[in-house]
Each structure stands twice: as C-alpha cells, then as structure tokens.
C-alpha positions as CSV (number, residue, x, y, z in Angstrom):
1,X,0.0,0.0,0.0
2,X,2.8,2.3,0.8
3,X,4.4,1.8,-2.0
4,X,1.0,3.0,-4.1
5,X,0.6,5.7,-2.8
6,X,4.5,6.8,-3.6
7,X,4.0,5.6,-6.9
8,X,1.1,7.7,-7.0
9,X,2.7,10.9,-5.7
10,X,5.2,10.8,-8.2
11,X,3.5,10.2,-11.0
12,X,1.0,13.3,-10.0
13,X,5.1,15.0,-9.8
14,X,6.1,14.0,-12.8
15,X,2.8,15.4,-14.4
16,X,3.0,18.2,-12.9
17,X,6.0,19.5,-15.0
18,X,5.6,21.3,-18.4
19,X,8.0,22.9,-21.1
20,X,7.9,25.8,-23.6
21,X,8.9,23.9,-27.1
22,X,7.6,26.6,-29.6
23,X,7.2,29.8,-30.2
24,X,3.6,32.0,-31.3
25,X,3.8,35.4,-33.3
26,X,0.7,36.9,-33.6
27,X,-1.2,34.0,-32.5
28,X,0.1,31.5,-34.4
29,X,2.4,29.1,-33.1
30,X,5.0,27.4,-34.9
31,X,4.6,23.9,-36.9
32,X,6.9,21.8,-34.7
33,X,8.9,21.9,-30.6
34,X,12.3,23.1,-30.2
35,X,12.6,25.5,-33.8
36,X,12.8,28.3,-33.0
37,X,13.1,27.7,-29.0
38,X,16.6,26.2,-27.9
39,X,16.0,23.0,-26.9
40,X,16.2,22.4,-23.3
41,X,18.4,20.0,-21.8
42,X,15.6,18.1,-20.5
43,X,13.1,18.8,-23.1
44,X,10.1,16.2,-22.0
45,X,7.5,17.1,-20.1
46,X,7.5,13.9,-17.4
47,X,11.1,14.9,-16.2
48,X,11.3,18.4,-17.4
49,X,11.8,19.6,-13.8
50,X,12.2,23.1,-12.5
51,X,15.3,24.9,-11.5
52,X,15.7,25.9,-8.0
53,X,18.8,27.0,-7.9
54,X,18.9,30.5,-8.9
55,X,22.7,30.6,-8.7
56,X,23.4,28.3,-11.4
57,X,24.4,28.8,-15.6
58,X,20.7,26.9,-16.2
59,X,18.5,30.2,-15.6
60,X,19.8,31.9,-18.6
61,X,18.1,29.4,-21.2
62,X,17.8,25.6,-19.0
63,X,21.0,24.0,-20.5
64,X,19.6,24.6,-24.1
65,X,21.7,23.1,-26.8
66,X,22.2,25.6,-29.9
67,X,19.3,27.2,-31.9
68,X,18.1,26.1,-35.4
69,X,16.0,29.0,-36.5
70,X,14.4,31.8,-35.8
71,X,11.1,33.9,-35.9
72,X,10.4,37.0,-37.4
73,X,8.3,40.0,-35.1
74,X,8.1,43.5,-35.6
75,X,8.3,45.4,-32.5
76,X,5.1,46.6,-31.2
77,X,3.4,43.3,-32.1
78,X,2.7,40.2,-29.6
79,X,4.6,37.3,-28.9
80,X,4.1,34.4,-27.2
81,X,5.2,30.6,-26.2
82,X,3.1,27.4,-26.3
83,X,3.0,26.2,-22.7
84,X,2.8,22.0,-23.0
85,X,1.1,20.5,-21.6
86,X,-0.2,23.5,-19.4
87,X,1.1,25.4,-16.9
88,X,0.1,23.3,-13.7
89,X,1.3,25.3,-11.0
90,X,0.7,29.0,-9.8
91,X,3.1,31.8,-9.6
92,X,4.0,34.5,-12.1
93,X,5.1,34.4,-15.7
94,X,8.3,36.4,-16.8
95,X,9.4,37.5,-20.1
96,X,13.2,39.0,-20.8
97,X,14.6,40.1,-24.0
98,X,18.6,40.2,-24.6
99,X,19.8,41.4,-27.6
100,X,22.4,39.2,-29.5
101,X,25.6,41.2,-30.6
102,X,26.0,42.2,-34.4
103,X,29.3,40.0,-34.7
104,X,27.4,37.1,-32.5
105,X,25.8,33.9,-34.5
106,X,22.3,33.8,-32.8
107,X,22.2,30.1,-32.3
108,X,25.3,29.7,-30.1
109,X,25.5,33.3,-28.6
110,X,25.6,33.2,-24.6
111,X,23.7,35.6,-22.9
112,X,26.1,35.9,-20.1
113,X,26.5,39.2,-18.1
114,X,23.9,42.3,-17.8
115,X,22.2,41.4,-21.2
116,X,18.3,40.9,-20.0
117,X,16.2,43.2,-19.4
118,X,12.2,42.3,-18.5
119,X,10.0,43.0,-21.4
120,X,6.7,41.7,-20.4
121,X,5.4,40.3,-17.0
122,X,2.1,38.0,-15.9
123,X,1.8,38.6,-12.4
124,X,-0.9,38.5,-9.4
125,X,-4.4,39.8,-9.5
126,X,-4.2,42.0,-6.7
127,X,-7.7,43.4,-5.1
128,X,-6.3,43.7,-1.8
129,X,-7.5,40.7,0.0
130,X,-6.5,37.2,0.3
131,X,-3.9,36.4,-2.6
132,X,-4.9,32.5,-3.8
133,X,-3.2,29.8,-5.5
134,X,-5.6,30.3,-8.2
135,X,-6.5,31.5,-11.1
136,X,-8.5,34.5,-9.8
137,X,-4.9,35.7,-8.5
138,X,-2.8,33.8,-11.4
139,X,-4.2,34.1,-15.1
140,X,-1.3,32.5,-16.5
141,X,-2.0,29.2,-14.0
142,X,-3.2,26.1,-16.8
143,X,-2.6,28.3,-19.8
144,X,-1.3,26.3,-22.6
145,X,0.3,29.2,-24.1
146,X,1.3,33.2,-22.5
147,X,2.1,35.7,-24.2
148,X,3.6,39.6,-24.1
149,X,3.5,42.7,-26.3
150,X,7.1,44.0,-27.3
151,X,7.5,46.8,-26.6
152,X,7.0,49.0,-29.4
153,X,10.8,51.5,-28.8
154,X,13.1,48.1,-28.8
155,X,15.9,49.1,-31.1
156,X,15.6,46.0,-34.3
157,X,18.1,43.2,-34.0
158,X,18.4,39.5,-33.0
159,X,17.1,38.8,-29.3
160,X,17.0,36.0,-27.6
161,X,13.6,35.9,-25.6
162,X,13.2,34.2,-22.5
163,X,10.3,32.6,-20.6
164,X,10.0,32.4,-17.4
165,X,6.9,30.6,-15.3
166,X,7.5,30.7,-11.1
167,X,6.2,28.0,-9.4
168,X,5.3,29.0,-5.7
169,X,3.6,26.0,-4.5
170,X,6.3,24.4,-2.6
171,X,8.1,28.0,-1.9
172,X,7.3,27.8,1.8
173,X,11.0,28.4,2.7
174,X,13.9,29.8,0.0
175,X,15.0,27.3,-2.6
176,X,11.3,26.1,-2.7
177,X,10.7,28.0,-5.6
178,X,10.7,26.4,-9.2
179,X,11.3,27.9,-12.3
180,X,10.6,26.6,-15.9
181,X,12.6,28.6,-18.6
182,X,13.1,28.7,-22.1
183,X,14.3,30.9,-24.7
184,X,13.8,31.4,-28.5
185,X,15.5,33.6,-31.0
186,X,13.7,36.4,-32.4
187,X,14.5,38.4,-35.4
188,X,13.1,41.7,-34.4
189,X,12.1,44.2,-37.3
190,X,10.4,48.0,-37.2
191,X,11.9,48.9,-34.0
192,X,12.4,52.0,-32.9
193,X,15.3,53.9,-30.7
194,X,14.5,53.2,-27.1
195,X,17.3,52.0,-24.8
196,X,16.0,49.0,-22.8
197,X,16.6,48.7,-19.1
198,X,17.6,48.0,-16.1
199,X,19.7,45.3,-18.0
200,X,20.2,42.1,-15.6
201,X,22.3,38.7,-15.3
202,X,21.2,35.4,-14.9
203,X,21.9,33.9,-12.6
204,X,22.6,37.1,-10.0
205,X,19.1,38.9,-11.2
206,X,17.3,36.3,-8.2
207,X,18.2,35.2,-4.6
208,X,16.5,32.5,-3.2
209,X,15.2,34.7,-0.4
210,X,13.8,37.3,-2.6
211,X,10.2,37.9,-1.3
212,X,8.9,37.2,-5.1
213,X,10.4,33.7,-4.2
214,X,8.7,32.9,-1.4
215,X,5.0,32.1,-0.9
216,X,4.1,31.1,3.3
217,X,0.8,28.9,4.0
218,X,-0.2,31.7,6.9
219,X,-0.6,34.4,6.9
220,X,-2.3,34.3,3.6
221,X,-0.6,37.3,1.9
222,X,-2.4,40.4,0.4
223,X,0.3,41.5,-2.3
224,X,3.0,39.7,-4.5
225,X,5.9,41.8,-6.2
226,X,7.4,38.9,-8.9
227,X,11.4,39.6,-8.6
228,X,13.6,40.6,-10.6
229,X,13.7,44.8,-12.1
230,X,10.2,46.3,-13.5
231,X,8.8,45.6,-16.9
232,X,10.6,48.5,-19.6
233,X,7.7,49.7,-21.0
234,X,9.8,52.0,-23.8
C-alpha cells in the first residue's frame, strides 16, 4: 500500500512538470517543438523539472543546446510561447529580452552578463485581499500558451527571448521556488530607438530569499511583487 501511494505521488510530480517547445507570433504558433526555442536539456514534459537554484548557468536558457531557426516580429506586435502540456502550477510568468551582438551567431551566442532586461510580465491579480493559489490571483496558472506585447521603442536586432513561469507551491522556505525557462530567437524588425533597461544577469538577477520567491501557508498574503527589475515599457 505504501508503495501506491509513492507511486502515486510521483506520478502526479512527474505530471505536474511542463515545457515551452515553440514559439507564437501573432497568435500562431510554430509547426513543430524546439525551432525556433533552444531546446532544453531536458526537453520532456514527465522529467522536465524546475530549477531551484537561482545561482546556477541553467536560468539563462535551462542548458539549451544551440538554436536552429528563428522567428520574425516587428516590435510593437505580440509574442508568445506554447506552454505543454499546461502550466500546472501557480506563480508568475516572466518574459526577458537580450539582444544578440551584431558580430554574434544567434544560435550559439551566450547571454552571459547584464544582457536581459524584463520586457513583459504575468503577475498577481491583486484586489487587496486574500492572494490565492488560483486562477483569480494567477491568469497565467493552466494556460497552454502566454504571451507579451514587445514593446513598441526596442531598437531591431536578434534577441534571444526568454520565458520564465514561477512556481510557488512548494516556496514555503527559499529554494522552494521552481522555475521553468526557455528561450527562443527572435529576429526583431520595425523597431524604434528606445534604450531597454535596467539590464540584468542570470543567474545574479534572483536570490533565493527574494520575497517574489517565497509564498508562506499563513498568513495568507495580500500582495505579491514577482522579482527581478520592473517591466521596460519603452
């Protein structure tokens, strides 16, 4: 019996875990996984596991191996990334931009350094009550795809764009926190002359006790601030 209901639990854990295998411009996704999206170094959905270490190398992109393609966007227009097979747990959903270097091939370029900077952000419903664990607080929680506007002043280039979903359910104490990353490679066109910022590293952007990390049982809490710098709006 024991050994069920351990079965049991991890298969529910195992389910529990999604991935971010395509890209969507405008609304339309891509025509197969890992494309334009570097493909992750765990890339299924049964082990794809969060990271919980926010010190290490995987928060820029999850370990991904080098690009194949890239989509096209103007700036000003929406893009997005299909969530598979949803997104099962609550917490918000990030989106950073880091522009590739001219003399850089997009596909193997490492965003290392102070290259992000947040671009779009899916956070809390706040009313001032009780904050939940569901989706009245958290509109991106069982999505199976989220999405951003760009914003309409970033300079045209090659970006890498990364997703980021927080999951808080088991961020009782710091390092509880798990986060499921991607990132795809945009070729960004009609931009304008804005100069995106605060630009950011990852990993140092996050500690594990940042407050955006943490979600107690009790006190319920009656506002969330997701970490990280604010959204550049342009």
């Amino acid at each position: 019996m024991k050994f069920f209901l351990c079965a049991l639990l991890m298969a529910a854990t195992a389910q529990a875990h999604y991935k971010f295998p395509r890209m969507i411009v405008n609304g339309k996704p891509e025509s197969a996984d890992w494309l334009a999206v570097r493909k992750t170094k765990v890339s299924n959905s049964r082990d794809n596991g969060g990271i919980s270490d926010v010190n290490s190398s995987d928060m820029r992109c999850f370990g991904a191996s080098p690009g194949k393609a890239t989509v096209t966007v103007a700036a000003g227009e929406t893009l997005g990334f299909v969530a598979s097979a949803n997104i099962m747990h609550f917490g918000p959903c990030q989106f950073y931009m880091a522009r590739v270097p001219d003399d850089k091939d997009i596909n193997t370029w490492e965003p290392a350094g102070n290259v992000w900077f947040k671009a779009g952000s899916i956070g809390a419903v706040q009313t001032g009550g009780p904050l939940s664990g569901n989706e009245a607080t958290w509109p991106a929680l069982h999505k199976t795809s989220v999405s951003f506007k760009i914003p309409a002043s970033v300079p045209s280039g090659k970006y890498l764009v990364r997703v980021e979903s927080i999951a808080l359910h088991l961020a009782q104490q710091p390092g509880g926190a798990q986060l499921y990353v991607a990132c795809g490679q945009v070729n960004l066109t009609g931009g304008g002359s804005g100069t995106p910022g605060p630009l950011v590293a990852f990993p140092g952007a996050y500690k594990a006790n940042d407050p955006g990390l943490i979600w107690p049982n009790s006190p319920p809490r009656t506002s969330y601030t997701a970490p990280g710098p604010a959204v550049w709006e342009g």
